[in-house]
N, C-alpha and C positions, 0 to 999 in steps of 0.2 A: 504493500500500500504506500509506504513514505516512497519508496523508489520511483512510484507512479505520479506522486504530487510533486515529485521535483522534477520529472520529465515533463510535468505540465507549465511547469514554472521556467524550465530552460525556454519553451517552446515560444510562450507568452512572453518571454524579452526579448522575443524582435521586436515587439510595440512597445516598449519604454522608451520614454520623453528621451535617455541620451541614445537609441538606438534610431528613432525618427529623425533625431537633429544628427546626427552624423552620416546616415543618408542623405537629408539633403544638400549638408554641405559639401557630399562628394558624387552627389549626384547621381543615387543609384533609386532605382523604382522600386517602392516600397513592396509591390507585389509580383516582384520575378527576383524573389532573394530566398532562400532557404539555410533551415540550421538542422544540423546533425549533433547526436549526443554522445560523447564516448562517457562509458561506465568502466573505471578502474578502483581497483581496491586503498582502500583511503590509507595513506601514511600516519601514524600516530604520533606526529610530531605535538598535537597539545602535550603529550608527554614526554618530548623532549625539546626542540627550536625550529628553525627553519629560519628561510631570508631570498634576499636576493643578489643576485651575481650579473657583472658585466664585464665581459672580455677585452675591455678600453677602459682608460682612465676616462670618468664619466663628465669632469670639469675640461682637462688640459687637450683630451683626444689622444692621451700617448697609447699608442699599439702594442706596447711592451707590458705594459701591467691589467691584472684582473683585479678587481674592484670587488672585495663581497661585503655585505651587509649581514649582522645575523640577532635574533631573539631569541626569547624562550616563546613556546604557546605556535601555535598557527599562523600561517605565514602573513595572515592577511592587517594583522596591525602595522607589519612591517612595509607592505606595497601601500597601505590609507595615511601611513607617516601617525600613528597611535602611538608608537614608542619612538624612542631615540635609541636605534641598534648600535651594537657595535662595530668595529670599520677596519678594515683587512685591507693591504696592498699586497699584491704579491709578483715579482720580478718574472715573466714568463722567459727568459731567452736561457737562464739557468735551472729551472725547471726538475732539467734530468739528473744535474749533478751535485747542487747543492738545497742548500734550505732558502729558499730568498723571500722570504715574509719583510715587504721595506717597512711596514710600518703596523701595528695592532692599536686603534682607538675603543676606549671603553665606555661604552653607551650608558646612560641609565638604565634603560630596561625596566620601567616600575610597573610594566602591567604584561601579563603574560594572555592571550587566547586561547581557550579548554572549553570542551564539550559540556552541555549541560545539560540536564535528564527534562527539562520544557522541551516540549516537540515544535511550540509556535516560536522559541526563540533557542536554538538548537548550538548556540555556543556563547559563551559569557567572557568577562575579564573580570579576571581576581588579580590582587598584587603578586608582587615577585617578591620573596625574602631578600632581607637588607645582604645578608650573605652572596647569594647568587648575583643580585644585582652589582656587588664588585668583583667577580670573576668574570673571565669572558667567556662566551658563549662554546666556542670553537678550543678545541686543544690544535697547537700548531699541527701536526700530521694530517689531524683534517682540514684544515684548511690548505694544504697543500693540494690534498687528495683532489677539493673541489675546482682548486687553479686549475689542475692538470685537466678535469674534466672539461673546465672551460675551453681550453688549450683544442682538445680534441673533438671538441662543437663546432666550437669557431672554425678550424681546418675543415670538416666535414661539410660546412654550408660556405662555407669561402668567404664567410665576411663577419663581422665582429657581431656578436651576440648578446642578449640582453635575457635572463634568465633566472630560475626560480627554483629553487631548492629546498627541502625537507629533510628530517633527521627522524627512522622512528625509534621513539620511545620504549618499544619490546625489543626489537630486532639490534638495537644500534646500529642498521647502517642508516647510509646516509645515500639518497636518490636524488637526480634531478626532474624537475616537475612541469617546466615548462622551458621552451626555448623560440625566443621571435629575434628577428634582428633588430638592430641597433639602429635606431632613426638619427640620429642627432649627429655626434661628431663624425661618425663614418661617412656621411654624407658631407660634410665639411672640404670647399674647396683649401688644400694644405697650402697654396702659393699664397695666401692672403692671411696676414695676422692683424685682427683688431685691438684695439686698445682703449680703454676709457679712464678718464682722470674726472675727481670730482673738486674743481677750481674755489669752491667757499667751503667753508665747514660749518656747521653747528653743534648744535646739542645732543648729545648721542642718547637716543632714548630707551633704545630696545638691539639688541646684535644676536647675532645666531650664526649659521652655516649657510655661505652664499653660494645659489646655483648661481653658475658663469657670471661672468664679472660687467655684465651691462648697469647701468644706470637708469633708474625708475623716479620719477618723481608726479607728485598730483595729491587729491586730497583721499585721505583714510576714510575707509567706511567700514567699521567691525559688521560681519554679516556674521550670525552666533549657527544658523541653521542653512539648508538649502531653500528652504520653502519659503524665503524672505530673499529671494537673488535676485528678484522683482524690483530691491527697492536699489540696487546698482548699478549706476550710472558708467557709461563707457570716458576711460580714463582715466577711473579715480585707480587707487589703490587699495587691494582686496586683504582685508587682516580676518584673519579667522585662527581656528584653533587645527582643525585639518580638512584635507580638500578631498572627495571622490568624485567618481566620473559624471554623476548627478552637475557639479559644481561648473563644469565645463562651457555651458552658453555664455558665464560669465567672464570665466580665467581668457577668454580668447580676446575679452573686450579690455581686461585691466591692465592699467600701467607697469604695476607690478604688485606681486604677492609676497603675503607675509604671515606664515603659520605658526603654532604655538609650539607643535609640536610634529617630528617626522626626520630624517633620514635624506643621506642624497639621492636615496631608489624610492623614496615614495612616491605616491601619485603626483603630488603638489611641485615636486623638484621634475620630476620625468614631463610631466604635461611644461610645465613652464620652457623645459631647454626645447621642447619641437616648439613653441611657439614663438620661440626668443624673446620671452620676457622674464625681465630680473627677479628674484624669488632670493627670500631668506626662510631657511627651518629650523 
């Protein structure tokens, strides 16, 4: 029966509001478009992390390093920018011979995603012990493991990849769960470097982690929900606490974004570089 009301619910989001508005900004006929469902066996990463992975440096475009992001709980706080994961670089050209981890960042991590026994709301956040939240997620071996797999993705489809990972929880290993390419720097003409300098200063109010290094300026409008994107004006700038694909009629319109909370792979950081607009997480 649950299998049947989620294949009704896969079926039924070709007609959500971001599925109609991305049709027609790319001009496809809403009634010669079909979806198909794959059913695989679910990863039990609530009981252990997950995150995501990009086989380029996700700010600079360099070709040489993988990018991985990770949490405790299900992957999906980590793609909405719910938590602030931890941050892995890892050297791909040494790979075979040594350990090249260039850099390990330690997230907070204060809310983990776990199953929960309500059928009508089928996964919850609880905290993360003060303990786990200062460890990191990944023991270096695995995160090697998952470099190399990037390594071997990206080679197979021949161009730099953008990707999403699990850990389960019974089994300990660790799978990868999705694989699209890489929209943004891959696609970057390399003969052209941009630069931007900001010539006055002020008051520094609020800082965080800068997607790409553009300049944003206009007036704030805190929007707390999606159901009020009505009342956002094109230009201003969009502060909120995190952004999903719901959020999207408006991120294409704002000067630039500004979230409470999320990661250089979350939604709010990834939507903002294909759109090129400045975004702080």
């Amino acid at each position: 029966h649950e299998l049947i009301e989620a294949c009704k619910k896969c079926f039924a989001s070709l007609f959500t509001n971001r599925a109609i508005s991305y049709r027609e900004d790319k001009g496809f006929d809403h009634f010669k478009i079909a979806l198909s469902i794959g059913i695989q066996k679910m990863i039990r990463s609530d009981l252990s992390c997950s995150g995501v992975m990009f086989s380029i440096d996700t700010e600079s475009g360099f070709k040489n390093a993988v990018f991985i992001t990770a949490a405790y709980g299900l992957g999906e706080n980590v793609v909405q920018g719910a938590v602030n994961p931890d941050e892995y670089y890892v050297f791909k050209p040494t790979l075979d011979k040594f350990k090249p981890i260039l850099s390990k960042t330690i997230g907070e991590k204060k809310i983990k995603m776990i199953y929960s026994d309500d059928s009508k709301h089928p996964t919850k956040n609880v905290p993360v012990p003060k303990e786990d939240r200062q460890k990191f997620v990944l023991r270096d071996k695995e995160t090697l493991k998952l470099a190399k797999w990037a390594v071997i993705i990206e080679n197979h489809y021949s161009k730099a990849m953008d990707m999403e990972w699990a850990k389960d929880g019974k089994s300990n290993q660790l799978f990868i769960v999705q694989a699209r390419p890489e929209t943004v720097q891959s696609q970057k003409d390399v003969n052209i470097l941009e630069d931007y300098e900001i010539k006055r200063k002020g008051q520094v109010i609020v800082e965080g982690k800068s997607v790409g290094d553009k300049i944003g300026q206009g007036k704030a409008n805190i929007i707390k929900d999606a159901k009020d994107i009505s009342k956002f004006k094109k230009g201003q700038v969009l502060v909120t606490d995190m952004t999903d694909p719901d959020w999207e009629p408006i991120m294409k319109i704002a000067s630039a974004i500004v979230t409470n909370r999320g990661g250089r792979t979350c939604h709010a950081a990834i939507i903002s570089r294909e759109l090129g607009i400045p975004c702080v997480v």
